[in-house]
N, C-alpha and C positions, 0 to 999 in steps of 0.2 A: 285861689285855686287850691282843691284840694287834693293831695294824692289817694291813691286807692288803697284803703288798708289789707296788706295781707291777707288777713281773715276772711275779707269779703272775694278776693281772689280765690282762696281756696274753697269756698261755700258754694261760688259759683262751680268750680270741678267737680264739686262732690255731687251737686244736683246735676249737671250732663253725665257724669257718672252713673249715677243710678238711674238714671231716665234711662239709659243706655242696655244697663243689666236688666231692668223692668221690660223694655222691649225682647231681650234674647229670651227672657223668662216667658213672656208671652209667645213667641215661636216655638219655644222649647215644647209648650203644654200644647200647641198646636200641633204639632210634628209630633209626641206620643201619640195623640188622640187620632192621627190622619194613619200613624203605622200601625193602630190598634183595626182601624176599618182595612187595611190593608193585609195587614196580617189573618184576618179572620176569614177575607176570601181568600188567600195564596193555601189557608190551609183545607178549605174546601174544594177548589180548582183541580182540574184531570184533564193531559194533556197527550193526545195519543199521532201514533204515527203508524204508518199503515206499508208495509214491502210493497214494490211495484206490482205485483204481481197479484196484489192484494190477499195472499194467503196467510199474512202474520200480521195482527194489529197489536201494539203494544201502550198502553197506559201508563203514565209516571205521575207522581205528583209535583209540585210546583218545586221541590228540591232537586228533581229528576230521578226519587225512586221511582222504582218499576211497583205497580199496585196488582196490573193483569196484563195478563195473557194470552190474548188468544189467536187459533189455531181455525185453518179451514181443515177440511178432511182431506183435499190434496195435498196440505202441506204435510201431512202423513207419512205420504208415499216415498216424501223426499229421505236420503241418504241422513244420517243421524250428524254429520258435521255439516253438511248442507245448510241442514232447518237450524242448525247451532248458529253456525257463521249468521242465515239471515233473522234469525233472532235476536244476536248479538248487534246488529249494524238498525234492526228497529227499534232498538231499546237505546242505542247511543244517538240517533235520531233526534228520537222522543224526548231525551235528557238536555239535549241541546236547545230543542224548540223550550221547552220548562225556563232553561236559563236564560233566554230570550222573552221569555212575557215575564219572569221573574225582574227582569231588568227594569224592563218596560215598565211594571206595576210599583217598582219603588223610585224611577224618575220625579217624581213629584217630592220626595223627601229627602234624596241627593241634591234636588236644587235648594230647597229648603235649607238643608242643612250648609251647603256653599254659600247662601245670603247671608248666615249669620256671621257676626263677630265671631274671631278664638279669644281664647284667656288674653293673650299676648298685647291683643288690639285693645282689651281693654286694661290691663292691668302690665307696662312694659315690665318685662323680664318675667313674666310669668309662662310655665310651658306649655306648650300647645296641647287642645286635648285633639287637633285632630291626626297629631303625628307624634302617640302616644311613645315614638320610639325616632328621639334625633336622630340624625346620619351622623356618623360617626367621623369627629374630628381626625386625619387624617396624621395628624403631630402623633397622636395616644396610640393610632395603632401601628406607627411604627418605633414604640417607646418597647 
């Protein structure tokens, strides 16, 4: 009987190793290529909201700026903090709906990205990149 030479132990780690890394690389190039189709509609997308009243409809884009504006002829008439206030509450609407498809359209690459390994999983002691900022030992910040 023969024992296992070192060498061949470690060759076998090095090959689940990089089989390992070759996989994350391959989601890695999957996951730019899927936030490249992703990103190219979030930045055509227009997301609007409308006062009950329907005299003010407001426009953002997928960041939740505001793009337009628009106004019926009644909302005119209205008092100058009036149309401000409901312009203001159609636009923070609108900003909100944005950051809710916003979400929605990058779910597929948040789960993506939580399938993969971090550094750590593959390489111990190495830092994480998805918590490019440890929590802070709590000994240092009372030093």
């Amino acid at each position: 009987m023969t024992d296992p030479s070192p060498g061949r132990d470690m060759d076998e780690v090095n090959r689940q190793l990089r089989a390992e890394v070759h996989r994350a690389m391959d989601a890695y190039e999957d996951q730019i290529a899927r936030l490249a189709e992703i990103r190219g509609h979030l930045d055509t997308v227009r997301i609007q909201a409308r006062s009950v009243d329907g005299q003010v409809e407001v426009s953002v884009d997928s960041a939740g700026i505001v793009v337009e504006i628009e106004l019926q002829q009644a909302a005119l008439r209205e008092k100058p903090n009036a149309l401000a206030r409901k312009i203001t509450e159609v636009a923070r609407e609108a900003a909100r709906y944005a950051e809710k498809y916003r979400i929605e359209a990058l779910a597929p690459i948040t789960e993506i990205v939580g399938a993969m390994p971090d550094l750590p999983d593959l390489i111990p002691g190495a830092p994480s990149l998805r918590e490019p900022f440890p929590p802070e030992d709590p000994e240092e910040s009372t030093s």
